[in-house]
N, C-alpha and C positions, 0 to 999 in steps of 0.2 A: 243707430236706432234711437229714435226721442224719445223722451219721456212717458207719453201718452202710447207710442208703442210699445214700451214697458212694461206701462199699468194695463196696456191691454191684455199682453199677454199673461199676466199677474189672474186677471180675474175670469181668462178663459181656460185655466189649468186642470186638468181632469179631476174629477173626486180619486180621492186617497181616502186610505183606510187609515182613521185615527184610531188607536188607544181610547177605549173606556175612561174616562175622567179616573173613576178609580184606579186603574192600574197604573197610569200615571203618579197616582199619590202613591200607590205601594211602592211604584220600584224608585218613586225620588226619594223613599223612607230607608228602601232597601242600599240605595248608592251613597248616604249621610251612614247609616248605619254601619257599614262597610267598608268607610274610612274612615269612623271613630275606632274600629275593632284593630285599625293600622296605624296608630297615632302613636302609639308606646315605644315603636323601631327608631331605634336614632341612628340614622347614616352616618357615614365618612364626613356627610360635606354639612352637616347638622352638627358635628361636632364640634370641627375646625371653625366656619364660618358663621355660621346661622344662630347657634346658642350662644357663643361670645357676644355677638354683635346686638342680642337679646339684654344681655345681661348689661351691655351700656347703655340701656337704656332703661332698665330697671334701676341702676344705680345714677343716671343723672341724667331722667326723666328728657325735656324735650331738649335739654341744650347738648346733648349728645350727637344732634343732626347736623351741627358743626362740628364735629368730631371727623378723622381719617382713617377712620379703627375697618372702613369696608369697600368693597368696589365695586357696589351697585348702585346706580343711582337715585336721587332722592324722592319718587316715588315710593320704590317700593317701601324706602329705609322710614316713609313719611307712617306707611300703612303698618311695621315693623313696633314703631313707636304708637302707635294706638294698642296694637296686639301685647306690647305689654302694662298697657294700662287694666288688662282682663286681670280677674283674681283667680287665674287658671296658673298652671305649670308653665316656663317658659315655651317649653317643646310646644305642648298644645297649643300656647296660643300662635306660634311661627304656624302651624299647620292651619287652624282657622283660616287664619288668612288666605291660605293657599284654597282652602275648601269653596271657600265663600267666590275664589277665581275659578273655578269648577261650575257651579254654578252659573255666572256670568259667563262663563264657554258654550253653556250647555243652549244659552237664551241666544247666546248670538249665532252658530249653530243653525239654532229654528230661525232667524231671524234673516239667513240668508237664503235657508232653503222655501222660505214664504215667500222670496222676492223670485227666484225659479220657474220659466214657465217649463212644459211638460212634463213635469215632474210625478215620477210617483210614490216617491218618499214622503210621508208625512214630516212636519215642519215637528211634530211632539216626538214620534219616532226618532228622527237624527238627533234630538236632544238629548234622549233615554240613551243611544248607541255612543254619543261620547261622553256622557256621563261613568258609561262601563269600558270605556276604551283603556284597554289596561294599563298604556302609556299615560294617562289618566289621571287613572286613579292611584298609579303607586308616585307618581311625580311627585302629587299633595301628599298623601296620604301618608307615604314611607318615605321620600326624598327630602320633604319639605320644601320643594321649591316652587318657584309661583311662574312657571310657564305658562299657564293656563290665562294669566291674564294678560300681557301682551299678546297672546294669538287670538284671543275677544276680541281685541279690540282691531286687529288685522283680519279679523272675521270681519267685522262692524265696517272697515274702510275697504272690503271687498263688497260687501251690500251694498255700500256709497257707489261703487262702480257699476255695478248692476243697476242701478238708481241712474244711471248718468249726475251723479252729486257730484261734481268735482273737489268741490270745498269741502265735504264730510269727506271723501277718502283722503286728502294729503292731512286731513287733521288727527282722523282717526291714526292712519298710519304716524304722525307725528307722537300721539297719545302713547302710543304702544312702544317708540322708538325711546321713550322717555322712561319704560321700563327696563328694556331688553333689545342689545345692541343685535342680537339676531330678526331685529324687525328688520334689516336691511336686507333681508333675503327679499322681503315684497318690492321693495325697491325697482328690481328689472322689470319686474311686471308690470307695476303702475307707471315708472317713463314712459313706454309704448304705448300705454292707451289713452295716458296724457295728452301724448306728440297726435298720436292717432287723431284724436277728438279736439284738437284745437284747445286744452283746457290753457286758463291764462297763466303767465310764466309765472305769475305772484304767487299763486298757491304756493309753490316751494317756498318763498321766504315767508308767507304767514307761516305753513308749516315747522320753520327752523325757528320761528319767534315762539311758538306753542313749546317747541320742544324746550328752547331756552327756559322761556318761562317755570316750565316744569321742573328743569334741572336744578338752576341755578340756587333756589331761596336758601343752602347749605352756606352762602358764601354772605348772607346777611347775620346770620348764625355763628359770623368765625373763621369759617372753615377756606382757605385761599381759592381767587379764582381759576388760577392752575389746574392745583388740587380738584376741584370740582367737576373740571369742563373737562380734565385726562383720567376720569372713571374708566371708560370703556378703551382707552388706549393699554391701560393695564390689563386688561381682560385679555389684549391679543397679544399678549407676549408669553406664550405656548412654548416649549423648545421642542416638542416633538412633532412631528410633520401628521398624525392623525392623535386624537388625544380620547378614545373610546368609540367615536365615531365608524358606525358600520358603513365607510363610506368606500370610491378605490383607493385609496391610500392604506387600507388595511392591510394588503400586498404586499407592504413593504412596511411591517411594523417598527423597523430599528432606522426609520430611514426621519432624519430629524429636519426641522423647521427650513435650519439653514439651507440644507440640501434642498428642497424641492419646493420654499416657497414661492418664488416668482414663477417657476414654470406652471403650478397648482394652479395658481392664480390667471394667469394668461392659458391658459388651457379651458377653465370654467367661465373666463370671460370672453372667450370666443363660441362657445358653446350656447353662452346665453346669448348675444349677438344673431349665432342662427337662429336661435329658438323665437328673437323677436319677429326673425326677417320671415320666417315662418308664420308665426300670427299677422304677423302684417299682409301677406301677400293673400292672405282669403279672407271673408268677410267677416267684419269687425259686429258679430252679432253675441249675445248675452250669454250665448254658452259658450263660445269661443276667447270670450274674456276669463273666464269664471277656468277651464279648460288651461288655458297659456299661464293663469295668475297658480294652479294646481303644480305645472310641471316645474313653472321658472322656481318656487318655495320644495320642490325636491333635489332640483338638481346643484342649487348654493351646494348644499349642504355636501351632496353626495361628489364634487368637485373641487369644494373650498380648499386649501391646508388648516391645520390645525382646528378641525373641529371636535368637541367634545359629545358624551354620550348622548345629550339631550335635543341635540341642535336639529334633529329630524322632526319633534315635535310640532311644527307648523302643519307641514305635510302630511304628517299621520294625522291631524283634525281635518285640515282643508279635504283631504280626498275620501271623507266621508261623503262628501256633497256626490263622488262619482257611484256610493250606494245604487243611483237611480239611471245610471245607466248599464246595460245590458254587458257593452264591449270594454266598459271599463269596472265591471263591479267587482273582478276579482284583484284591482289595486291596494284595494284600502286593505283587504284582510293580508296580503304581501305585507303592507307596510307594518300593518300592527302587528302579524309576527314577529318583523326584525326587530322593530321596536321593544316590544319582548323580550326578546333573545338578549338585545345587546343591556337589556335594564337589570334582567338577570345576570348578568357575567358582572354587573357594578358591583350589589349586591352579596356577591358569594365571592369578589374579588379574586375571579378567574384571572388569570395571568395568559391560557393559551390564544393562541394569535388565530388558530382556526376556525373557530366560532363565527370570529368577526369578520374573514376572509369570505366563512358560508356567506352570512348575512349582507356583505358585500354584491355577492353575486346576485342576491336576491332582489336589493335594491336597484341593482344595475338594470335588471329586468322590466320590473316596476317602472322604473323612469324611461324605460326602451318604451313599453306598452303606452306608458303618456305621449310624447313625443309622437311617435309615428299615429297614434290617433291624432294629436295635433294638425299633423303633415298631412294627412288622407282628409279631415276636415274641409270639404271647399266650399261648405254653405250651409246655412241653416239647417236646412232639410235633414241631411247627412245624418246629423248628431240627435237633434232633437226625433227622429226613428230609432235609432238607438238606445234613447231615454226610456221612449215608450213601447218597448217590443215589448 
């Protein structure tokens, strides 16, 4: 579909029912409000990681970004280092941060459901819905982490796709890959629609030059180019084969890294293989991108080894967008249960394995319900009637 058939279908989109301008400003008073009332909770991973890593930079200001004191990359540790230049508490200003990624979720969010034709979600609606998405609000709010802002910006390089922009989405995805090593869950989705669309092979190496860029200026600062570039290499050495993760591997809680990571791995990567061959074999139309790019950022996760509590987060935002259709609207609220369930058990430092078992099976479903919509999908028509029943 070209561009101009896009924008056609962009500005022939049925009226929706917007929110009142004013209720808008109440309830983005009420979601700021709501997560200052949650700022005071200091997590597990607020303790260990997030306040330490505050306080080097309280104590030596920006040359700490050559420091090795953490293992996330320099992004976010760039935005870390402003947050504590606030004359707030360290906790609060880690959280800010995170808030102000909330936000920015909330804009890209609308920003992909404007580009949407038949849609009957409002572009301010999906805003306000994941502004209150519970996975959310406690991620910033109570976790302190800033998931919110790498899946904007994978929100933002899903638009690019809907846009037919080749260049905004390998860059956008590049942007977010320079936060959060779980940006490569979008990965399987945009190959295919890359290869699909003829987009040019260079995009991938601007993209890895954006992301170097991003990465690297720690290693002008001091810090080795090793060191630097093996951030996220440290991040996947897990020894347990699920690590909170309501995914299937919850089945076998005691079952560790070693034991089941190659089969995990070739089991999800053959899964995703059908699922391409699947979007490929019917027609390469804007819901069926938007559709394949929802299930391939469900099923990473819910297949990978060694995923942790948060790593469904993508999925629980993206399938907001399925809000507006009829056969898929009871996804999102599946996913934002588990979501739930499993943020709770972080939280109250549940130990039992059956929670995460339920919630397994939930997901299983969910991702069954995508999938087979995928599969049944043979043309426009199909989908976009189920948008709008």
């Amino acid at each position: 579909m070209g561009e101009s058939k896009i924008l056609q279908n962009v500005n022939m989109r049925p009226l929706t029912h917007r929110p009142p301008m004013a209720v808008i400003w109440i309830m983005g008073l009420l979601a700021i409000a709501g997560r200052l009332a949650l700022f005071p909770y200091v997590s597990e991973d607020s303790m260990i990681f997030l306040l330490p890593w505050m306080q080097e930079f309280r104590d030596h200001g920006a040359a700490a970004l050559g420091g090795e004191f953490s293992n996330y990359n320099f992004p976010y540790l760039f935005l870390m280092f402003l947050g504590s230049l606030l004359p707030v508490e360290p906790l609060f200003a880690i959280k800010l941060i995170s808030m102000a990624g909330d936000f920015l979720l909330a804009y890209a969010v609308a920003a992909v459901v404007a580009q949407l034709p038949s849609t009957r979600l409002a572009p301010e609606t999906a805003a306000l819905t994941a502004l209150f998405l519970p996975t959310v609000l406690m991620n910033a709010s109570m976790w302190g982490q800033c998931d919110s802002i790498y899946t904007s910006f994978l929100l933002l390089a899903l638009r690019s796709v809907v846009r037919n922009d080749a260049r905004g989405a390998w860059l956008w995805w590049a942007a977010a890959l320079s936060f959060k090593l779980q940006a490569v869950f979008f990965l399987p989705a945009l190959v295919p629609i890359a290869l699909r669309n003829r987009h040019s092979l260079g995009l991938p190496a601007i993209a890895g030059c954006l992301w170097a860029l991003l990465s690297v200026p720690p290693v002008l600062l001091g810090r080795s180019l090793i060191s630097t570039l093996s951030v996220y290499f440290h991040q996947t050495q897990e020894y347990r084969l699920v690590a909170g993760a309501a995914n299937v591997y919850a089945w076998v809680p005691n079952a560790t890294a070693d034991q089941g990571r190659f089969p995990a791995i070739l089991v999800c990567g053959a899964v995703l293989l059908l699922t391409a061959a699947v979007y490929w074999r019917g027609p390469d139309s804007t819901e069926r991108r938007v559709l394949f790019t929802i299930t391939v950022v469900a099923i990473c996760p819910l297949l990978l080894p060694q995923m942790h509590d948060r790593y469904f987060f993508v999925a629980e935002v993206m399938s907001l967008l399925l809000l507006r259709h009829s056969r898929l609207f009871l996804v999102p609220w599946l996913f934002a249960a588990t979501g739930l369930a499993v943020y709770v058990l972080y939280f109250v430092s549940n130990q039992y394995a059956w929670p995460l078992m339920l919630a397994s099976t939930v997901q299983c479903f969910a991702v069954g319900m995508l999938w087979h919509r995928l599969w049944r999908t043979q043309d426009q028509l199909s989908l976009d009637t189920a948008a709008t029943r």
